[in-house]
Residue frames as a rotation matrix with the C-alpha (Angstrom) as fourth column:
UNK 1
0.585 0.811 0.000 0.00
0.811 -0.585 0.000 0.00
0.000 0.000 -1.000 0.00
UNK 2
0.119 -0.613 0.781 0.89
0.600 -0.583 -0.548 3.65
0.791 0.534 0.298 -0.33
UNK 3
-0.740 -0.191 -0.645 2.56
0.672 -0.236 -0.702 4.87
-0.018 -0.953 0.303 3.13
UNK 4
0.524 0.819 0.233 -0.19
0.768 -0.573 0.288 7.56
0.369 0.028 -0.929 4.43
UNK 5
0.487 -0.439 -0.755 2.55
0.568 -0.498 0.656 9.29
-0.663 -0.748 0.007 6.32
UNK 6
-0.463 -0.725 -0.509 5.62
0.027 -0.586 0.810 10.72
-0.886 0.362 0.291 3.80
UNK 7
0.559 0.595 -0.578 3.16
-0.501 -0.314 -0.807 9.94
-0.661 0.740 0.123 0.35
UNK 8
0.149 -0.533 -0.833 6.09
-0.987 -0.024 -0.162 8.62
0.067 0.846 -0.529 -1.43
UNK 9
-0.759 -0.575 0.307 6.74
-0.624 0.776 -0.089 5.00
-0.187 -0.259 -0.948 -0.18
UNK 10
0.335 0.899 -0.282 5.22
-0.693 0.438 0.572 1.75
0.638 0.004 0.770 -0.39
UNK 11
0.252 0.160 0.954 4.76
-0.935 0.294 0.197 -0.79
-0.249 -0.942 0.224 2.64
UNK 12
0.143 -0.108 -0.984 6.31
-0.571 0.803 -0.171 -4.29
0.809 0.586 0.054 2.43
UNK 13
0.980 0.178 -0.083 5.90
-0.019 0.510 0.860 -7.02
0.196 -0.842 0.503 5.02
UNK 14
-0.497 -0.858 0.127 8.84
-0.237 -0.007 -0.972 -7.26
0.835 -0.513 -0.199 8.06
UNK 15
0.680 0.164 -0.715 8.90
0.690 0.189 0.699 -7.37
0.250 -0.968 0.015 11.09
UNK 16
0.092 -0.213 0.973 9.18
-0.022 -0.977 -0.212 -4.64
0.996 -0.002 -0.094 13.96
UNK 17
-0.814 -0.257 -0.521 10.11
0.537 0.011 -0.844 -3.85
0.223 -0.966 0.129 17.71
UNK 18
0.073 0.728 0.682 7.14
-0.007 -0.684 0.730 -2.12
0.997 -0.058 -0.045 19.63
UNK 19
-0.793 -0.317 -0.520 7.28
0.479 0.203 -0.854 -1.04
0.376 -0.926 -0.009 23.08
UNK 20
-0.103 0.989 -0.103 3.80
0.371 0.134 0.919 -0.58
0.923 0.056 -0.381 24.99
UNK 21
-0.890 -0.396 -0.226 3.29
0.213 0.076 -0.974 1.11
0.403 -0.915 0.017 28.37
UNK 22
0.088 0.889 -0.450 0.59
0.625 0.302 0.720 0.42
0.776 -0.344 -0.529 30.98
UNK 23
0.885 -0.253 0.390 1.09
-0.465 -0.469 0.751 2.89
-0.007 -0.846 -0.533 34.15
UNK 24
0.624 -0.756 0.197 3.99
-0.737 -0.487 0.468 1.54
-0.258 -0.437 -0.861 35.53
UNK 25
0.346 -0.091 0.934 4.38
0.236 0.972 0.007 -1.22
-0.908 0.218 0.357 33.15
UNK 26
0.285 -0.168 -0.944 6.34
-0.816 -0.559 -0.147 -1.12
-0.503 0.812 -0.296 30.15
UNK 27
0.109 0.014 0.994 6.67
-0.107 0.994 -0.002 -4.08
-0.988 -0.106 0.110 27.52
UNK 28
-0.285 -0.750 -0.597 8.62
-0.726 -0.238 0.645 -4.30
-0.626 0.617 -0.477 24.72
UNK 29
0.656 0.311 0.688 7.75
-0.065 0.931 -0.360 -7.08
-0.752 0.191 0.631 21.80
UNK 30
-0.447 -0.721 -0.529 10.36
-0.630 -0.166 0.759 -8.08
-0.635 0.672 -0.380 18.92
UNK 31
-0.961 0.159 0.227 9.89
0.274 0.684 0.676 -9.83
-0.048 0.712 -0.700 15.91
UNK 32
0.086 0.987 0.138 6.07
0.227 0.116 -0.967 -8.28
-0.970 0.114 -0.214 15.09
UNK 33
-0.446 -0.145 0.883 4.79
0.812 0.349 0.467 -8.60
-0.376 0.926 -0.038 12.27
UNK 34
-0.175 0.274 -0.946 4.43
0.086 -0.953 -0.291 -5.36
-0.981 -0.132 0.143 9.99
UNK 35
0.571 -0.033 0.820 3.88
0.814 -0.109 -0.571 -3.82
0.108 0.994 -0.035 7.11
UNK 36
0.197 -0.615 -0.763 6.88
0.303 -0.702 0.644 -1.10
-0.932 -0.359 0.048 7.01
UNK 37
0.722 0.161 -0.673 7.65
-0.025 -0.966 -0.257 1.75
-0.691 0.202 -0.694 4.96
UNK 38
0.360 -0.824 0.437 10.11
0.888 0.446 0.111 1.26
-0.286 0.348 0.893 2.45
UNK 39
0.111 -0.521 0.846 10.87
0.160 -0.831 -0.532 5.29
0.981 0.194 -0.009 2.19
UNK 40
0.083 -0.139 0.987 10.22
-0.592 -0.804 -0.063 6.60
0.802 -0.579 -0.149 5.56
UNK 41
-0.876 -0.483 -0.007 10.22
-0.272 0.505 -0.819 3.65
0.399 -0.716 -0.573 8.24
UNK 42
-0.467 0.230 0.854 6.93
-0.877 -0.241 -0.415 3.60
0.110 -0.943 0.315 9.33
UNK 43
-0.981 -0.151 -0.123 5.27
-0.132 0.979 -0.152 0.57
0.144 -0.133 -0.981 10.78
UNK 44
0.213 0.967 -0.139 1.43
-0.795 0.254 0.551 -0.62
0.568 -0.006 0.823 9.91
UNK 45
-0.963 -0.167 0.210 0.25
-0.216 0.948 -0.234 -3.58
-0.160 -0.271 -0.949 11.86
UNK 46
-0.660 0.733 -0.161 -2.74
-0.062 0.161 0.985 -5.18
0.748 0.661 -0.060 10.90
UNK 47
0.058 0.706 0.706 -5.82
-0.800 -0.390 0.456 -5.29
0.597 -0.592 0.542 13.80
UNK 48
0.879 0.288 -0.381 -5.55
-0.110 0.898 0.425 -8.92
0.465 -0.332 0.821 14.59
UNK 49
0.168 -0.888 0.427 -2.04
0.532 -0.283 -0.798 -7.90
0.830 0.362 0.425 15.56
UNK 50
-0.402 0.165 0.901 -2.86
-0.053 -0.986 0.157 -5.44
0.914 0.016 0.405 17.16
UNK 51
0.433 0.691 0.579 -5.16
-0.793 -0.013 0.609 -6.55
0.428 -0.722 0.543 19.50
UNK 52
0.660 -0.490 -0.570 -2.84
0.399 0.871 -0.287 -9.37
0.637 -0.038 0.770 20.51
UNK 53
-0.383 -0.710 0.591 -0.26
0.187 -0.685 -0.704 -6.50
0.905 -0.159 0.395 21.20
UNK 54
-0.160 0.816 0.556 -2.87
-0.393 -0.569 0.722 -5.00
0.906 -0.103 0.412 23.27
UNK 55
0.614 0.389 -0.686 -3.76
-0.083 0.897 0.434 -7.94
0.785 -0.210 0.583 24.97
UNK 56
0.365 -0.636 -0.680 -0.46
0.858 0.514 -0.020 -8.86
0.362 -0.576 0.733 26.21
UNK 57
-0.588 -0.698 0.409 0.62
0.171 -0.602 -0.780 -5.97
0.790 -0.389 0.473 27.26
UNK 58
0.006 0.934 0.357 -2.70
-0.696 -0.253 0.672 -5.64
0.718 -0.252 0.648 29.23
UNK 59
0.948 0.231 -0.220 -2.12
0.057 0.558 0.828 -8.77
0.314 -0.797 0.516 31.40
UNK 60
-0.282 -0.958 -0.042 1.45
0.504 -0.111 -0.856 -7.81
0.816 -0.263 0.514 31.85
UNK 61
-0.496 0.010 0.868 0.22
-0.398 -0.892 -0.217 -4.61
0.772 -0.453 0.446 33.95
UNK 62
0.620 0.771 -0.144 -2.33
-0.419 0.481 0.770 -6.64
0.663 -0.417 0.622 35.14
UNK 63
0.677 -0.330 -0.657 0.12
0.457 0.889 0.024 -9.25
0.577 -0.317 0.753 36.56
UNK 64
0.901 -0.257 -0.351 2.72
0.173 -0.528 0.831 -6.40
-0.398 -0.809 -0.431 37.85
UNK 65
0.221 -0.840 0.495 5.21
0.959 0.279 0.045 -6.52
-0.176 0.465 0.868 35.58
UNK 66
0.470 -0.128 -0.874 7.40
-0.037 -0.991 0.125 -3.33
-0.882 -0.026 -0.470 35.45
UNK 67
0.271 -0.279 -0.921 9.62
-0.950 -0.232 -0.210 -3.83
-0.156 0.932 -0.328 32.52
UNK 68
0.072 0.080 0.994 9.49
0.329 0.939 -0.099 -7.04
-0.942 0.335 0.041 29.82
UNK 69
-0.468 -0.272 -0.841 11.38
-0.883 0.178 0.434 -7.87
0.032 0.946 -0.323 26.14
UNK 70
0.220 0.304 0.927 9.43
0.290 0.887 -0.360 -10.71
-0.931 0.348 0.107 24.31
UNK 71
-0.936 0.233 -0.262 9.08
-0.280 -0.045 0.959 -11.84
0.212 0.971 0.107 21.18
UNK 72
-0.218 0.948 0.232 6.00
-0.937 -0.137 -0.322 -11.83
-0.274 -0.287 0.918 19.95
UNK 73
-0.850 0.504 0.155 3.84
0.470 0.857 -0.211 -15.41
-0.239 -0.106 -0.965 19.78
């Protein structure tokens, strides 16, 4: 697709770091799957993604975690 951000790029699947913070919870994921800029860098992720992301970062806080690096699953 055609980045929405810089206008000039188009998006090809990768994979991307994303770091998430809950109050005093912060949670890092590697290896997500994206769709990523090939001009400017940015990273799409798709909803189903997304909410996953979401998710886990959501029972992290929940659970008490203060800082966490996965990959993502």
């Amino acid at each position: 697709m055609k980045c929405p951000i810089c206008k000039h790029g188009n998006t090809h699947p990768g994979v991307a770091s994303i770091t998430l913070e809950r109050g005093d919870s912060t949670v890092m994921f590697k290896s997500v799957p994206a769709e990523i800029c090939d001009n400017c860098g940015e990273v799409y992720h798709d909803a189903k993604v997304t909410k996953s992301l979401l998710e886990q970062a959501d029972l992290a806080a929940k659970s008490g975690v203060e800082i966490d690096v996965r990959r993502y699953a």
